[in-house]
Structure formats: structure tokens, C-alpha cells
PDB file of N, H, CA, C and O in Angstrom:
ATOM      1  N   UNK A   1     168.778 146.797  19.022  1.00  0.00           N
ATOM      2  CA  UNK A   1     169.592 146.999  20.222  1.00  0.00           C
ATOM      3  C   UNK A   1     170.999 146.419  20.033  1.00  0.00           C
ATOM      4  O   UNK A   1     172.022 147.094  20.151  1.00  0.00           O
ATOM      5  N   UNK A   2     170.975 145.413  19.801  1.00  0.00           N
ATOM      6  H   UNK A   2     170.144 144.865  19.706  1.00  0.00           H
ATOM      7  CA  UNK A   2     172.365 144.566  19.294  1.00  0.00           C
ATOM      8  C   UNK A   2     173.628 145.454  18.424  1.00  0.00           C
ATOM      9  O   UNK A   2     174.810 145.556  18.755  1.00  0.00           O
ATOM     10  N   UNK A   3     172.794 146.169  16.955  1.00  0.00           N
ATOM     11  H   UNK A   3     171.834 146.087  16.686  1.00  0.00           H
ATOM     12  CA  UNK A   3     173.347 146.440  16.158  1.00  0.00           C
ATOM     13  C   UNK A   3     174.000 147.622  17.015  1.00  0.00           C
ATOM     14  O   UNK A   3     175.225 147.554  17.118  1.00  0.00           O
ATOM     15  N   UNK A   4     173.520 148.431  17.490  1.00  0.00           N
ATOM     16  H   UNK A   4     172.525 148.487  17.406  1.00  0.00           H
ATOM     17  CA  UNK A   4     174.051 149.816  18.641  1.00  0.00           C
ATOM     18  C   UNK A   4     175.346 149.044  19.537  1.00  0.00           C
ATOM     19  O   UNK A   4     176.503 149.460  19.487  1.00  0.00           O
ATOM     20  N   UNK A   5     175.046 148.215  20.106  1.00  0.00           N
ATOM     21  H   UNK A   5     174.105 147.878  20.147  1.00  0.00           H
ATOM     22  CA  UNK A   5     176.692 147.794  20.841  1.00  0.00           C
ATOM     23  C   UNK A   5     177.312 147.035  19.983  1.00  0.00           C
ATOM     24  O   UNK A   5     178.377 146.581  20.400  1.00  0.00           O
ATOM     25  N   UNK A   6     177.027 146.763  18.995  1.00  0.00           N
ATOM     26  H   UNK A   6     176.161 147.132  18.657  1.00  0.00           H
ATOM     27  CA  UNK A   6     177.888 146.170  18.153  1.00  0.00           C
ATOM     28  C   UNK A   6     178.843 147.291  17.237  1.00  0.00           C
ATOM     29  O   UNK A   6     179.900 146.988  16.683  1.00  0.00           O
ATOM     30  N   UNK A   7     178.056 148.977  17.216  1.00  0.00           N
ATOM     31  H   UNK A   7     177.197 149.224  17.666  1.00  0.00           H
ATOM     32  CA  UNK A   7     178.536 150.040  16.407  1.00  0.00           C
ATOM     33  C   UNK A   7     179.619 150.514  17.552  1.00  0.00           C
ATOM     34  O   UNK A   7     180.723 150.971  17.253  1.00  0.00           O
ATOM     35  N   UNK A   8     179.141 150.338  18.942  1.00  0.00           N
ATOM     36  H   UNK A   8     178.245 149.967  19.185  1.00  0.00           H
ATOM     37  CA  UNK A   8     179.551 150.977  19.932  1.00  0.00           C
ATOM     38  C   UNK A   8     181.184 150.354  20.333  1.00  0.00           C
ATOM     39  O   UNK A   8     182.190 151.029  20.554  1.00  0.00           O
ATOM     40  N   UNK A   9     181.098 149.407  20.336  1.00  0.00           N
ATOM     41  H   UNK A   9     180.281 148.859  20.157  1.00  0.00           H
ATOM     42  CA  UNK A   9     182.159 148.206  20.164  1.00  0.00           C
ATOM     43  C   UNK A   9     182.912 148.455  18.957  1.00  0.00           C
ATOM     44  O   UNK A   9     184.058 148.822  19.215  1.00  0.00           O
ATOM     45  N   UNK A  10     182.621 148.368  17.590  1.00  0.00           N
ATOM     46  H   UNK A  10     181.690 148.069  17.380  1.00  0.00           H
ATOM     47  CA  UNK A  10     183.812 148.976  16.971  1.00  0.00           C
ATOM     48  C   UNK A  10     184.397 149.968  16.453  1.00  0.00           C
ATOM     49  O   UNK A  10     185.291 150.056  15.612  1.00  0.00           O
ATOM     50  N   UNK A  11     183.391 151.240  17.448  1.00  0.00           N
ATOM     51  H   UNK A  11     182.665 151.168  18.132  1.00  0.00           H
ATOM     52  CA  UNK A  11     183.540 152.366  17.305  1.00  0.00           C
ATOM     53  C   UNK A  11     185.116 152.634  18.674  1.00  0.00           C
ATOM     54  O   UNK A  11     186.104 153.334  18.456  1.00  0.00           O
ATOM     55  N   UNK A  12     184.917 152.057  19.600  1.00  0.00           N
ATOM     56  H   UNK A  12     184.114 151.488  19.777  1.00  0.00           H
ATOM     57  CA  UNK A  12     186.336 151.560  20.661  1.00  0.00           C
ATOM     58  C   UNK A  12     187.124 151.375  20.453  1.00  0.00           C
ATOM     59  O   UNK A  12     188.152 151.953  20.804  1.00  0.00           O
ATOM     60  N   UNK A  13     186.916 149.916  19.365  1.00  0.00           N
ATOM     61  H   UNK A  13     186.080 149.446  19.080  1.00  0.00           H
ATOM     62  CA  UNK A  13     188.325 149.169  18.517  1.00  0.00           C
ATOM     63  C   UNK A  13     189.143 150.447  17.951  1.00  0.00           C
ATOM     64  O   UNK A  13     190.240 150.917  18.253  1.00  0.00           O
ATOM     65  N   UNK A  14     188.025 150.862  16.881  1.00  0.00           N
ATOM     66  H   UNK A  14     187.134 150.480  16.636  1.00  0.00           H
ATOM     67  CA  UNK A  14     188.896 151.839  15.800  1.00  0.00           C
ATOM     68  C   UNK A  14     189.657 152.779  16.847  1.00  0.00           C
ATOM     69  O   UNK A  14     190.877 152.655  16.955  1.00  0.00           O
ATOM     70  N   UNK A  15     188.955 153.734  17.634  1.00  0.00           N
ATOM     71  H   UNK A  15     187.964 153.835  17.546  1.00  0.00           H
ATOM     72  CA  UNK A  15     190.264 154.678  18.672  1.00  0.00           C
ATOM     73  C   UNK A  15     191.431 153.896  19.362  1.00  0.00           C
ATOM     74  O   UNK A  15     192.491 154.455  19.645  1.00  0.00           O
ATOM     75  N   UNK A  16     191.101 152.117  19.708  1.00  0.00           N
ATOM     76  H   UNK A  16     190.240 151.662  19.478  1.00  0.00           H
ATOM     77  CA  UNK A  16     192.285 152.112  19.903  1.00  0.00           C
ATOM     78  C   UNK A  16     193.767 151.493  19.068  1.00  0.00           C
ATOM     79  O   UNK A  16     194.939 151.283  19.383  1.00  0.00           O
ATOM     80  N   UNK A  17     193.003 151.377  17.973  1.00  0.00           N
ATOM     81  H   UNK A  17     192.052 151.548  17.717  1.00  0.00           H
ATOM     82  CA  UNK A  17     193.670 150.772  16.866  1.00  0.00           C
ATOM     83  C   UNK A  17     194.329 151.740  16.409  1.00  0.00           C
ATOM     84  O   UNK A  17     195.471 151.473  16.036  1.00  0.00           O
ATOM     85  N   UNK A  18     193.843 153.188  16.281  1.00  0.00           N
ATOM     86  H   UNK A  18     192.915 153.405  16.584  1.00  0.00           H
ATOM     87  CA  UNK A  18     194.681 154.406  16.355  1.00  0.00           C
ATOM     88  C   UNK A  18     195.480 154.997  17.312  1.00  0.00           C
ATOM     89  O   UNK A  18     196.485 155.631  16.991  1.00  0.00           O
ATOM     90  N   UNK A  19     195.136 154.850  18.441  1.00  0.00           N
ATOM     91  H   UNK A  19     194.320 154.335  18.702  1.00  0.00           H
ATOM     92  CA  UNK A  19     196.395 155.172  19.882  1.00  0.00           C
ATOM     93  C   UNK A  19     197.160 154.156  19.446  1.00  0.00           C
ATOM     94  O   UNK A  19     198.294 154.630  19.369  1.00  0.00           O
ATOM     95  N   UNK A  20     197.181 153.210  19.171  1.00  0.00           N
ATOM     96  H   UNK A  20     196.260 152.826  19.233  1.00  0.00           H
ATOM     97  CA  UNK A  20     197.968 152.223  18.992  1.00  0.00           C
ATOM     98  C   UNK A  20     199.223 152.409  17.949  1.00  0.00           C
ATOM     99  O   UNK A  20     200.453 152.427  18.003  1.00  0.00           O
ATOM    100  N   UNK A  21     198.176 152.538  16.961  1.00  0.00           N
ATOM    101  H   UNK A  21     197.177 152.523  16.917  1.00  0.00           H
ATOM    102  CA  UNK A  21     199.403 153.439  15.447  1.00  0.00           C
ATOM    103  C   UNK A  21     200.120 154.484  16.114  1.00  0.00           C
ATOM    104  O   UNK A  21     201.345 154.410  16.213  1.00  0.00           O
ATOM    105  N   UNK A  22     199.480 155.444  16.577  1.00  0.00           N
ATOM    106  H   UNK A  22     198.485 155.504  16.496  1.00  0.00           H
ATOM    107  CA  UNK A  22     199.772 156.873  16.867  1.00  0.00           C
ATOM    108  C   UNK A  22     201.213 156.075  17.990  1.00  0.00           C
ATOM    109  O   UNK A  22     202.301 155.935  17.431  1.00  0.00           O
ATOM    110  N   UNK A  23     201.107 155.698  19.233  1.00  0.00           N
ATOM    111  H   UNK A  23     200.223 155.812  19.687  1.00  0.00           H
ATOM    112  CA  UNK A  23     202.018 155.377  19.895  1.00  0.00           C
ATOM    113  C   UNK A  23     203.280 154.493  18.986  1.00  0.00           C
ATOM    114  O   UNK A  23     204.455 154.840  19.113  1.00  0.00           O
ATOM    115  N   UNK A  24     202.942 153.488  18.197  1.00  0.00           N
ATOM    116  H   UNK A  24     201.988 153.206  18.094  1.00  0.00           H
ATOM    117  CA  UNK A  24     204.040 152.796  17.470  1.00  0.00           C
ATOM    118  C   UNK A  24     204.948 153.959  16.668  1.00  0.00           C
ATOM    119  O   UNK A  24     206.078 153.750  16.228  1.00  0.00           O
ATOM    120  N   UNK A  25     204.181 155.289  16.566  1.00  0.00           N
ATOM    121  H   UNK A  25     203.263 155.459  16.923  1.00  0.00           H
ATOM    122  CA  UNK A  25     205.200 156.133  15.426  1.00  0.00           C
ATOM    123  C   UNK A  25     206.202 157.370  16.661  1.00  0.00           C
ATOM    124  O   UNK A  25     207.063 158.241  16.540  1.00  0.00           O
ATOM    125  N   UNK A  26     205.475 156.786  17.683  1.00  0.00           N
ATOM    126  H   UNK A  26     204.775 156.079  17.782  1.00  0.00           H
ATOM    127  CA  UNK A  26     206.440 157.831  18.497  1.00  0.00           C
ATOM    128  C   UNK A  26     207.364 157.109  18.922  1.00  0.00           C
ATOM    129  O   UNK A  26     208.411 157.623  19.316  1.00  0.00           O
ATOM    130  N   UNK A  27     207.175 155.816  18.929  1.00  0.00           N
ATOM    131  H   UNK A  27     206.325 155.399  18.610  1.00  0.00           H
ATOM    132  CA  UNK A  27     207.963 155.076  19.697  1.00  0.00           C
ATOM    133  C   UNK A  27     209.430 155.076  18.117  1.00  0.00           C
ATOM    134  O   UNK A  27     210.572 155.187  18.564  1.00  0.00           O
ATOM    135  N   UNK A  28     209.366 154.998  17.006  1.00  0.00           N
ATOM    136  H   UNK A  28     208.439 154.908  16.644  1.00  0.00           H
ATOM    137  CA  UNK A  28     209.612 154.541  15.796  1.00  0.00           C
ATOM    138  C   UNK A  28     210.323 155.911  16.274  1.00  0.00           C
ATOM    139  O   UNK A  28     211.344 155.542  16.856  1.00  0.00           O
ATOM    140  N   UNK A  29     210.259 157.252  16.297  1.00  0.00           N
ATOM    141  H   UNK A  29     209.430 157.552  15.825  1.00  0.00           H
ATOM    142  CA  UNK A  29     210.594 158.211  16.341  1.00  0.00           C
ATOM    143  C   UNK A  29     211.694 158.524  17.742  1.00  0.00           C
ATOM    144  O   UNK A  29     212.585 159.374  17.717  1.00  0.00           O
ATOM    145  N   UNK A  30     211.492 157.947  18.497  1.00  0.00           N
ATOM    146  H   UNK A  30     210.769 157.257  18.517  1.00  0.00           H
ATOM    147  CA  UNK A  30     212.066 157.361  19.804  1.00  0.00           C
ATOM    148  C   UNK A  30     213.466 157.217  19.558  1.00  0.00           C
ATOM    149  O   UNK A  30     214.406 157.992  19.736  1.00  0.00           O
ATOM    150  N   UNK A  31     213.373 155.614  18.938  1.00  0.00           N
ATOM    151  H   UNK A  31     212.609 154.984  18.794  1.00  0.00           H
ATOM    152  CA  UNK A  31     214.426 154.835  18.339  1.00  0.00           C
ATOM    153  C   UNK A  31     215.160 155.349  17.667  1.00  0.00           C
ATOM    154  O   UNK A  31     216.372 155.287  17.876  1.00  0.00           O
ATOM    155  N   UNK A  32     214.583 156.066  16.572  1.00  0.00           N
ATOM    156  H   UNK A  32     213.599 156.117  16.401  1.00  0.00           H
ATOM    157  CA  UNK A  32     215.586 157.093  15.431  1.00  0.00           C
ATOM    158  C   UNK A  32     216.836 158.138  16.239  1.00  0.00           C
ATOM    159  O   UNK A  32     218.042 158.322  16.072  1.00  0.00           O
ATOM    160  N   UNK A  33     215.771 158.675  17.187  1.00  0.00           N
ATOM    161  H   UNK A  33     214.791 158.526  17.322  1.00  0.00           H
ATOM    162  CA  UNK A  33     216.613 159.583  17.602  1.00  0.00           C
ATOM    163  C   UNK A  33     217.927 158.886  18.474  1.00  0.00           C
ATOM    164  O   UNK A  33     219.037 159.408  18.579  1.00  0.00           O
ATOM    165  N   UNK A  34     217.563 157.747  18.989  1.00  0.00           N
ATOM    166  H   UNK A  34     216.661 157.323  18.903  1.00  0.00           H
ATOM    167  CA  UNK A  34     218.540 157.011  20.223  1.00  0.00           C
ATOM    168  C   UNK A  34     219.557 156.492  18.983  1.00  0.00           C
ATOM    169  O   UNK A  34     220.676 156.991  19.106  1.00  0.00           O
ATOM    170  N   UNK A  35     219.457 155.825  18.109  1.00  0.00           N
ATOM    171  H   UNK A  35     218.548 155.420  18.009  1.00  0.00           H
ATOM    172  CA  UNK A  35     220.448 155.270  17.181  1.00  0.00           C
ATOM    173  C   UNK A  35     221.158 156.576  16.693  1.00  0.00           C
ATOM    174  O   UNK A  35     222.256 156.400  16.164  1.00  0.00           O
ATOM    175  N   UNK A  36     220.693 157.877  16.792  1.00  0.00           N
ATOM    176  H   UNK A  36     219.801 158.020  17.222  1.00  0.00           H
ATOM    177  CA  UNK A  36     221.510 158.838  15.739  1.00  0.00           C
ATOM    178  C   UNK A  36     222.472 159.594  17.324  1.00  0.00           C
ATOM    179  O   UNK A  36     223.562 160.155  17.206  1.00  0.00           O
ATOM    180  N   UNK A  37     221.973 159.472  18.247  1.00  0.00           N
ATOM    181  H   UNK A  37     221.087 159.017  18.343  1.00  0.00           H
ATOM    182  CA  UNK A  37     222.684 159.623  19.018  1.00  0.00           C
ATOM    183  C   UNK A  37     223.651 158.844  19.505  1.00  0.00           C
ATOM    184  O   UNK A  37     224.425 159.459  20.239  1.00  0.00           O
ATOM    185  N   UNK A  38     223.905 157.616  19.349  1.00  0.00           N
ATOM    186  H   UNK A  38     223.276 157.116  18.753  1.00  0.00           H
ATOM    187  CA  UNK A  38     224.910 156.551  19.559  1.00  0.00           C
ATOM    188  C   UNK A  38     225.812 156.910  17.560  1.00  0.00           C
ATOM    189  O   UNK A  38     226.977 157.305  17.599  1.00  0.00           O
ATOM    190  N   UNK A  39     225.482 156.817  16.838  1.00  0.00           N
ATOM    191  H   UNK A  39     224.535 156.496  16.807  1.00  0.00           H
ATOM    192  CA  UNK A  39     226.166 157.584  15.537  1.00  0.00           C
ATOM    193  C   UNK A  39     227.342 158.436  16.164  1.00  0.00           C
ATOM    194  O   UNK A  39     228.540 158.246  15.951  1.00  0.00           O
ATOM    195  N   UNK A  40     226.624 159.697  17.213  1.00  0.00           N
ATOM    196  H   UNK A  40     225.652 159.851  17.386  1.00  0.00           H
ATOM    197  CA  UNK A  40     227.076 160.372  17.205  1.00  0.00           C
ATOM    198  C   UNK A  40     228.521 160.101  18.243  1.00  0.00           C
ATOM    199  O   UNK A  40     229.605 160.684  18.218  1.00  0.00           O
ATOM    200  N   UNK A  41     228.086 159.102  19.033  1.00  0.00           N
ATOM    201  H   UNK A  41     227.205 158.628  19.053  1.00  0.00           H
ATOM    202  CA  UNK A  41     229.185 159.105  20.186  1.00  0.00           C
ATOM    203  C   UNK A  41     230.148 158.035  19.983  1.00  0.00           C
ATOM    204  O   UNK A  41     231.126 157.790  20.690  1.00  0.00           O
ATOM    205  N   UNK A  42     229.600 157.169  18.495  1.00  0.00           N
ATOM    206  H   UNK A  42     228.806 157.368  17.920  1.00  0.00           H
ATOM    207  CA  UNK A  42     230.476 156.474  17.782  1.00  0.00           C
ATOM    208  C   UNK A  42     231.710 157.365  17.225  1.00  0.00           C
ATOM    209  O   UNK A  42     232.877 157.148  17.550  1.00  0.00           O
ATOM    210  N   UNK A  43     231.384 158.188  16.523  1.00  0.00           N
ATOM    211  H   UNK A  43     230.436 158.364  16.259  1.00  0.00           H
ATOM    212  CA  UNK A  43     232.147 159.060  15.857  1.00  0.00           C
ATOM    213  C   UNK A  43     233.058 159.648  17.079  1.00  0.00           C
ATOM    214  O   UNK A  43     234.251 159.578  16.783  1.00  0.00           O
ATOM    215  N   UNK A  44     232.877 160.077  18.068  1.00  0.00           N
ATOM    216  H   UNK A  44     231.908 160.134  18.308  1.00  0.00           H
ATOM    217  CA  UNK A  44     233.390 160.800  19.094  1.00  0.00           C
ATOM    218  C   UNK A  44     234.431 160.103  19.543  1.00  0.00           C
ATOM    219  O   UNK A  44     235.523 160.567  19.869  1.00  0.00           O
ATOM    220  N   UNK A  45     233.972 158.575  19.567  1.00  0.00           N
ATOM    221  H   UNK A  45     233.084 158.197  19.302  1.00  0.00           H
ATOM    222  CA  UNK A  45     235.043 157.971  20.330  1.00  0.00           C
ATOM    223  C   UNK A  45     236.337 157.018  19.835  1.00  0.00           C
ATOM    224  O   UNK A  45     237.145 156.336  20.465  1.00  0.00           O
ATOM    225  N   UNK A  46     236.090 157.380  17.980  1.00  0.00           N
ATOM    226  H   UNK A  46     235.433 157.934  17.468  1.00  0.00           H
ATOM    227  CA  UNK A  46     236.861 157.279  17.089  1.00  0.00           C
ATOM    228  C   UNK A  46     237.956 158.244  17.014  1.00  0.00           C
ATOM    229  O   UNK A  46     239.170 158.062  17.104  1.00  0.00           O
ATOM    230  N   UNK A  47     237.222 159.391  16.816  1.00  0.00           N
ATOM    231  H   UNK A  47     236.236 159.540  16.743  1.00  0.00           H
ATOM    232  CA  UNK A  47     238.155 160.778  16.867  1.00  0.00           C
ATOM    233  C   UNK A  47     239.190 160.835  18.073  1.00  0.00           C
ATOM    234  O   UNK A  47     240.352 161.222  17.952  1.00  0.00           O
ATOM    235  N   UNK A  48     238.489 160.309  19.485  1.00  0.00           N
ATOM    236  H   UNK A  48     237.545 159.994  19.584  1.00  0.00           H
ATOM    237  CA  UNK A  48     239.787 160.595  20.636  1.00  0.00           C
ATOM    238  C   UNK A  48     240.142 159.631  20.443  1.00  0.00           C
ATOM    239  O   UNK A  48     241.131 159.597  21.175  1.00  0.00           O
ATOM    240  N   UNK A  49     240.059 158.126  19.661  1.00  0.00           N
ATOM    241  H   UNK A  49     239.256 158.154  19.067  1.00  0.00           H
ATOM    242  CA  UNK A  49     241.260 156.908  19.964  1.00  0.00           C
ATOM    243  C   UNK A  49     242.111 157.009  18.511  1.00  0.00           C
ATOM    244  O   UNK A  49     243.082 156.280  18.312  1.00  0.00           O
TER     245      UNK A  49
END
């Protein structure tokens, strides 16, 4: 009986140890895009000064 909630239990962990990854790479993907968009309005505000 034990060994079953003990499979059951780190059968939980592992999905959320993966939402977890899975969310850190969107978030990683997030960021990329926000820094390449400040790039961009860097450049912009070089060009008009």
C-alpha cells in the first residue's frame, strides 16, 4: 500500500517539475522578446537625437 502512494507522489512531483521547466522556458522566451524590443527603441531613439 505504501509503495502505491509513494509511486503516486512522485508520479505528481515529476508533472510538476515539468510545468515548472515548461513555464521557466516561456517565461526565458518572454524576456528575449522584451529585451529585443527595448534594442529596438534604443536604436530609434538614437536615430531621432
Amino acid at each position: 500500500m505504501g509503495m502505491i502512494i509513494m509511486l503516486v507522489v512522485y508520479l505528481f512531483l515529476g508533472i510538476y517539475v515539468v510545468k515548472v521547466g515548461i513555464d521557466n522556458s516561456k517565461n526565458s522566451q518572454h524576456t528575449k522578446e522584451i529585451l529585443s524590443e527595448l534594442r529596438e527603441i534604443k536604436e530609434l531613439l538614437k536615430e531621432r537625437g
